[in-house]
DRENRO-256070 format. One record per residue: residue in three letters; z negated, y, x negated of N, C-alpha, C in turn. Coordinates in steps of 0.05 Angstrom, whole numbers, plus 5000, padded with zeros to 4 digits. Atoms other than C-alpha are relative to their C-alpha. Layout:
# DRENRO-256070
AlaZYXZYXZYX/...
# end
This chain:
# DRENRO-256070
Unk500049764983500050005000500050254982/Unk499249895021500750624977498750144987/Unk502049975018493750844956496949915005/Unk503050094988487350494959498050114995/Unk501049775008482251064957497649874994/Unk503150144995475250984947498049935037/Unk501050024959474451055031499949785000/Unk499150324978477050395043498049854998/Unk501950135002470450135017499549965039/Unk499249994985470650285091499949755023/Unk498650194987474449855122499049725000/Unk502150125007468949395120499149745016/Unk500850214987466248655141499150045024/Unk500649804977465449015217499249665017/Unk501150264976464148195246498449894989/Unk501450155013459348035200496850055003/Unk503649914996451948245230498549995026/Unk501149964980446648295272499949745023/Unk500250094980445247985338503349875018/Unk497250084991451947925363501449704995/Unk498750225017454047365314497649795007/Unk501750294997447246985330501049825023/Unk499450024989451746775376502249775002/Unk497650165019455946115352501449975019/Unk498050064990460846125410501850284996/Unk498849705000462946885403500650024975/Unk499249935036462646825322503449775005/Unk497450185001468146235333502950165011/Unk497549824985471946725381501050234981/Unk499449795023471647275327502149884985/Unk497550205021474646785275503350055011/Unk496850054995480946545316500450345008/Unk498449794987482447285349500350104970/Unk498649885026482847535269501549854989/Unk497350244999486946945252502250015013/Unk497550064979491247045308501050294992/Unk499249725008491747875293501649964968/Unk498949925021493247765220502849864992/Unk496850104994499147235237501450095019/Unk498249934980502347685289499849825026/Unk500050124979500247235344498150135023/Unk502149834993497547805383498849865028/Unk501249994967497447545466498249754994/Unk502550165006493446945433497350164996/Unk501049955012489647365402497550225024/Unk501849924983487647815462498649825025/Unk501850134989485547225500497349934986/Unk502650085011479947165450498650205004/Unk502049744999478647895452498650025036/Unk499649964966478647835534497449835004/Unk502150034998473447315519497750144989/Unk502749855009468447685483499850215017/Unk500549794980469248265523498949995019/Unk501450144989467047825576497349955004/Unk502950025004461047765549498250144995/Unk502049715024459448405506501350155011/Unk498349804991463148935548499550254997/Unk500749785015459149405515499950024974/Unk499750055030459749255443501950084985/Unk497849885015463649645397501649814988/Unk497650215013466548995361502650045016/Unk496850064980471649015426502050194989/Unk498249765006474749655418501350034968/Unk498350025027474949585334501849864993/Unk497750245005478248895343503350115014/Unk497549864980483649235393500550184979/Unk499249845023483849775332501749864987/Unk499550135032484749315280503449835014/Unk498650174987490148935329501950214997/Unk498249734997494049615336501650044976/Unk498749915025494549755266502849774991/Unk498250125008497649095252502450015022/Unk498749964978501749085318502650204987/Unk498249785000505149705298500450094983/Unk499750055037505849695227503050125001/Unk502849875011506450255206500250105023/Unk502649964966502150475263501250304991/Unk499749675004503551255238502850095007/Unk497049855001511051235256499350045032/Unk499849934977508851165329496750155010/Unk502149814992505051755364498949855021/Unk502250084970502751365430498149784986/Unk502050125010500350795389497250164981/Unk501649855009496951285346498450005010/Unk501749864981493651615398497749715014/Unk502050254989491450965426497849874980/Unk501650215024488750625355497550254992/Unk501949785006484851385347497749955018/Unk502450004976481451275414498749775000/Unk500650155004480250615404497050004977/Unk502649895033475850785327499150145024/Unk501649864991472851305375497849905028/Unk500450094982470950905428497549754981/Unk501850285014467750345378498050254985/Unk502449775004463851055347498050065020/Unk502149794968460551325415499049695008/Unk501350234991458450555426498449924979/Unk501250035023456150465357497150225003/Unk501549724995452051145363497749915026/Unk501350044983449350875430498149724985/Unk502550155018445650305389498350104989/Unk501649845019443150805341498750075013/Unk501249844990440551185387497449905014/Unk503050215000435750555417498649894981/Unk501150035026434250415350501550114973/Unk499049925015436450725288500249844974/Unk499550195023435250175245501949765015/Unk497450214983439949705294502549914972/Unk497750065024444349305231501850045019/Unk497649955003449549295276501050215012/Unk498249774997450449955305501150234971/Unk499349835024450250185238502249854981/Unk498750185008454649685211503350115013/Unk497649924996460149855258500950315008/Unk499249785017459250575252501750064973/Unk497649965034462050455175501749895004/Unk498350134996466750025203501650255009/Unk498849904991469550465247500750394994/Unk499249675017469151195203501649914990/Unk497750085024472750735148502449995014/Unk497950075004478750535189501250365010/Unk499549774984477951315218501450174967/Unk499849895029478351545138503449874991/Unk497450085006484351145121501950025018/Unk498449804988487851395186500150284982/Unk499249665003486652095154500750014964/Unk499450025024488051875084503249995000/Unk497650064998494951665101501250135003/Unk498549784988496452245136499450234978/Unk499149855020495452655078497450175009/Unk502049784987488853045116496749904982/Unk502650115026483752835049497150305006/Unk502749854986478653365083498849875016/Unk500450184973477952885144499349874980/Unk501450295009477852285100498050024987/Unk502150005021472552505052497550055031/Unk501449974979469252705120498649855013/Unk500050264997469552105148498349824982/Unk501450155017467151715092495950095000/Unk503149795000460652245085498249905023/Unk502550134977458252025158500249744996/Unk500350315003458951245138498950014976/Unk500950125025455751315071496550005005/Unk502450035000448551295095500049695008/Unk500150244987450650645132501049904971/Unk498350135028454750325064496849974989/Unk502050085018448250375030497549865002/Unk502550354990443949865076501449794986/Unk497750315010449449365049499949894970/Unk500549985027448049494976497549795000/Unk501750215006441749084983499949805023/Unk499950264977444448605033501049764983/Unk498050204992449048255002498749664992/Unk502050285006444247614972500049915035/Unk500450034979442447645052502649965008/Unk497150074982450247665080500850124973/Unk497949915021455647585023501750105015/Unk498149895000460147885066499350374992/Unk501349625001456048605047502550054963/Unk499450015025459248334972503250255000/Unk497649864998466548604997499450295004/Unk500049804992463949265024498650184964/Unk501649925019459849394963501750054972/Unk499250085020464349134915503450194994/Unk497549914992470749554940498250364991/Unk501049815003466150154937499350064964/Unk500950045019463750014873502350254969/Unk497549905013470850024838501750295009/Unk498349804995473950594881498550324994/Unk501449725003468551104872500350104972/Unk500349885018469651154803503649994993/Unk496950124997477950914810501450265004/Unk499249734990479351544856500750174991/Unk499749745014477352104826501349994976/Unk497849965036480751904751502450005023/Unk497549944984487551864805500250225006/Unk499749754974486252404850497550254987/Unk501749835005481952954806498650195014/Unk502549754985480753494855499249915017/Unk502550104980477152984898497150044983/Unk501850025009472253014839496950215013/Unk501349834990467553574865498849905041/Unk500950114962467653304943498249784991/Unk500950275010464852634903496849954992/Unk502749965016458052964868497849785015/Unk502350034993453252694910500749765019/Unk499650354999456251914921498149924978/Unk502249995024451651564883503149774985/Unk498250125018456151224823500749725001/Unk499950305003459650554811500149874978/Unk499050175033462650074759501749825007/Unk498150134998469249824770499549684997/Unk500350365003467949174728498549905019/Unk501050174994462748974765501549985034/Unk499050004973466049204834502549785008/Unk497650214994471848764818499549655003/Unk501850274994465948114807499850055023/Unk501150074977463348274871502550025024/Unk497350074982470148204907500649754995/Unk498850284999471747624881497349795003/Unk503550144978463647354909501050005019/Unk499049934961466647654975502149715004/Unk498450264990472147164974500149704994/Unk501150345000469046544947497749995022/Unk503250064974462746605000500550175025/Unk498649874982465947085047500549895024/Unk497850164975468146825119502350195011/Unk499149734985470047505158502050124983/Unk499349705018471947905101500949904973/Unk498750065026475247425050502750075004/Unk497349845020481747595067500950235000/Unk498849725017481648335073499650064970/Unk500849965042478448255000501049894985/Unk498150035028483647864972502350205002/Unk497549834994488848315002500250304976/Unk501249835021484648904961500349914978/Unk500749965027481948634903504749934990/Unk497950155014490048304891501650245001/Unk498849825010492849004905499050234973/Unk501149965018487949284851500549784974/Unk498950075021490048814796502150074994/Unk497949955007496448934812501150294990/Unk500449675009496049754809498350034985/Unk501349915016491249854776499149944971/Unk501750065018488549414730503049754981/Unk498250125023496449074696499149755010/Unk500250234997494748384726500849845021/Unk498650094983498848124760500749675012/Unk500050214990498047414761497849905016/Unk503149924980490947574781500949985033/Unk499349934967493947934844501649735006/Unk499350204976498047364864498249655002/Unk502350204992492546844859498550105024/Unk500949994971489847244911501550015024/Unk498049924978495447484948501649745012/Unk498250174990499346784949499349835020/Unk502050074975493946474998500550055030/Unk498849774978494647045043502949895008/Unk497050054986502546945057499849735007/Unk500950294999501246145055499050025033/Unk501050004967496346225111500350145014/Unk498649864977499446775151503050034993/Unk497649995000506846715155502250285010/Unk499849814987508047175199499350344990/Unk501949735005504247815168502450054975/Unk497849905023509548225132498550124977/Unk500549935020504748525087498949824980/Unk501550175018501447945056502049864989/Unk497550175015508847595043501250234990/Unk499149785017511448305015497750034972/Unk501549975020505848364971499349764978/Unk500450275011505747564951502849984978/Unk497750035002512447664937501050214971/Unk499849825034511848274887498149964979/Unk501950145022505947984857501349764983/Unk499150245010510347414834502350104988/Unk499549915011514847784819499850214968/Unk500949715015510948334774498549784972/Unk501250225021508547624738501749914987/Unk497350065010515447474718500249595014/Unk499350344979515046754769502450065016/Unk498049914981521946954791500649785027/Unk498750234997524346264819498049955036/Unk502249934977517046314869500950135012/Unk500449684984518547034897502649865022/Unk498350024982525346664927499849855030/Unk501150034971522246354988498750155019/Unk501449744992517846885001502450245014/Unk498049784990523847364998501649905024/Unk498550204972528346885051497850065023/Unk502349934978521746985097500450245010/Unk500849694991521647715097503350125016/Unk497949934981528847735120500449875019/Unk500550034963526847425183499150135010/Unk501849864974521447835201501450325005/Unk498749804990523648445244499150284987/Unk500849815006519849015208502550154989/Unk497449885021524949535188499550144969/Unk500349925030521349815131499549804982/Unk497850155011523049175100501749984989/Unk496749945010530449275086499250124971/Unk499249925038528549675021498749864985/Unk501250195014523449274991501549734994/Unk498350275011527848684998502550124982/Unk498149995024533648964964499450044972/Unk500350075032530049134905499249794992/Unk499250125014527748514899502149715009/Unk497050075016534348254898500950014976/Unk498949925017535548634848499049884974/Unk502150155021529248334811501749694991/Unk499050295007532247644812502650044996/Unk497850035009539147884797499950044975/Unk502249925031535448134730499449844988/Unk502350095018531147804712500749655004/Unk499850204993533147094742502549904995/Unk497050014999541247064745501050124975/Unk499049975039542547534680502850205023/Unk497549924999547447904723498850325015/Unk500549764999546848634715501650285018/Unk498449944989552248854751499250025036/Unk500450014977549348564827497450014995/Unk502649795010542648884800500450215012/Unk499949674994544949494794500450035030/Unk499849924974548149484866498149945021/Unk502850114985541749184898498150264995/Unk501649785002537549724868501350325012/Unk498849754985541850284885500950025033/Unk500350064970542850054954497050065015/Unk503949954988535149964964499350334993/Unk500949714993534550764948502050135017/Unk499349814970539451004996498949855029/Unk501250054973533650675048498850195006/Unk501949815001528651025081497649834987/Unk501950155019522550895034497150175028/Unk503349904992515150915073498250034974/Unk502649935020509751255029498049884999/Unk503550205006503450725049501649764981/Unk499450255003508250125043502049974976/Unk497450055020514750145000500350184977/Unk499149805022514150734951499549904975/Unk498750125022513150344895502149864993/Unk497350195008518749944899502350124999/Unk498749745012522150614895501149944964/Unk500649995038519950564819501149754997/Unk497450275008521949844814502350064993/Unk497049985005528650014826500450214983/Unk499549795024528850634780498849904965/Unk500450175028525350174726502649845000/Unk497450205002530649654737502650054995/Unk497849924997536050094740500050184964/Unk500949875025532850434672499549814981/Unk499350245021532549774631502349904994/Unk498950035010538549574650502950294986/Unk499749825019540750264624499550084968/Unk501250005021537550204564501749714988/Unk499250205015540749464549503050054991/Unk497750015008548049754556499850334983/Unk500649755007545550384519500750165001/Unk500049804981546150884564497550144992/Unk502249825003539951234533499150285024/Unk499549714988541651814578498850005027/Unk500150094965541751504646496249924995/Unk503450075009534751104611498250115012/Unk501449854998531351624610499250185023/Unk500549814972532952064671499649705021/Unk501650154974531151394716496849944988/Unk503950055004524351214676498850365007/Unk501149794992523051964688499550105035/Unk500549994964523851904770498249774995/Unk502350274983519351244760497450185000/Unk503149745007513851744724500050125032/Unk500849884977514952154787498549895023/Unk500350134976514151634840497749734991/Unk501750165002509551064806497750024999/Unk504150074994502150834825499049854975/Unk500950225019502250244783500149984968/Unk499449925037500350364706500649824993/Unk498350065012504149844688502750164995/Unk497349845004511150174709499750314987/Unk499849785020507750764677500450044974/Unk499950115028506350444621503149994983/Unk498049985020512750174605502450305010/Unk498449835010516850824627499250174976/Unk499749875023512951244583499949804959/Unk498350005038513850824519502449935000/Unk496850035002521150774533501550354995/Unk499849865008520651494537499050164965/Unk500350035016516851574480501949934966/Unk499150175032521151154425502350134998/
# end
């Protein structure tokens, strides 16, 4: 995606607490309705929500699960204004119910629980949209809640993912995004390394919340931290067990790619040109282009794969790195017929457009030498 801030800590184990769950027929219904949301199997999925509702018709879980259902539903959820509007009221609706727990008790784990749930997915709505006053906002009223979880997680490992996401982004962020530094003072501090152990706790002991935390920690190796075989040990699971979910087979798919497993990425890629998403179309052409490269040796139906894939439209959460792909790809194999010229002016659009310090990496020592 196209930036994982320190909010998303956020976006948080929201089925993992409290009273609710002492509940082993409603915890089972949780299970399958996120199973069924993250494989696109949505009208299954709201017969589970239809049951709990049933039961808990006042419980914010309903309304976040119907969130969380939206987002994927409509992927990306930000091109359409009615779904918008609906996935906003929805977070707001799981807030003013959350709030009504607080308010009969203020120590209530789970109204406070899905308070952070539901600021975080409210923060990464306003992160996306470019409105980083909101999201830091956002985050600020869920950080009193985030920090019951800090000494939970021995008690519930799924606290490991919320903690552990926080950990790494609070100090991740601000080196990215500097003039968040100052909004930041008074977070209390993290430590990457260890935030990146306690993700990968989340998804060995995890139930709820192992696979938004491989989805994370595997786009953090991949951006951030040059590891890319890392990310697709987590990520290749994900596509495996949801077929259906275009982001977990787009992202399985560049992770295997970004590891140089060309020969892998080609089932994956055949998948993604079934599913209907249109912001799709460019990610798959570049990698086309990857395996015309790097797999085939033929530089020629490279090049036209990569230059095809930028006259798409590129989405800013989902596809803008693969922008850079193709301007690396198209800048190597500029560099092999020594074109120095061309080289340089495409690794200089990657500089513009890349997240991932690898592709930074190698444009600038290609600029460099």
């Amino acid at each position: 995606m196209k930036k994982f801030c320190f909010i998303l800590f956020l976006f948080a184990p929201f089925l993992a607490v409290g009273q609710l769950l002492d509940d082993a027929g409603v915890q089972q219904l949780l299970l399958k309705a996120s199973d069924k949301i993250y494989n696109y199997e949505f009208d299954e999925a709201d017969d589970y929500i239809r049951q709990v509702k049933a039961k808990y018709p006042q419980h914010p879980v309903v309304p976040l699960l119907k969130a969380v259902e939206m987002y994927w539903q409509y992927l990306p959820i930000k091109d359409n204004k009615s779904a918008t509007a609906q996935y906003t009221n929805y977070l707001n609706q799981s807030v003013a119910l959350s709030k009504k727990m607080l308010d009969r008790n203020e120590e209530d784990p789970e109204g406070a629980f899905f308070s952070l749930a539901s600021h975080g997915y409210l923060a990464m709505k306003y992160h996306y949209d470019n409105e980083m006053m909101k999201a830091v906002g956002e985050a600020q009223k869920a950080y009193s809640y985030l920090k019951k979880g800090f000494k939970l997680m021995e008690k519930n490992p799924e606290f490991y993912f919320s903690t552990g996401l926080y950990n790494y982004y609070i100090e991740r962020y601000p080196m990215d995004h500097p003039v968040s530094k100052p909004l930041l003072l008074f977070f209390q501090s993290g430590d990457m390394a260890l935030g990146m152990k306690q993700m990968e706790t989340a998804i060995r002991r995890g139930v709820f919340t192992r696979t938004e935390t491989a989805l994370y920690l595997g786009q953090i190796y991949m951006q951030h931290e040059s590891q890319s075989a890392r990310a697709a040990a987590c990520l290749k699971p994900l596509a495996d067990k949801y077929p259906q979910n275009p982001i977990f087979t787009l992202r399985c798919a560049e992770a295997l790619a970004q590891s140089g497993r060309y020969r892998e990425v080609q089932p994956y890629l055949e998948r993604l040109r079934t599913l209907p998403q249109k912001f799709l179309a460019m990610p798959i052409k570049v990698l086309d282009g990857i395996i015309e490269e790097k797999l085939n040796g033929n530089p020629k139906l490279a090049v036209e794969s990569y230059q095809a894939a930028l006259k798409l439209p590129v989405d800013d959460v989902f596809t803008k790195e693969f922008a850079a792909h193709a301007y690396s790809g198209l800048a190597r194999i500029s560099a092999q017929t020594g074109d120095r010229n061309r080289a340089k002016s495409m690794y200089k659009k990657v500089l513009s457009l890349a997240e991932y310090k690898s592709s930074i990496q190698e444009a600038k020592n290609y600029l460099k030498s």
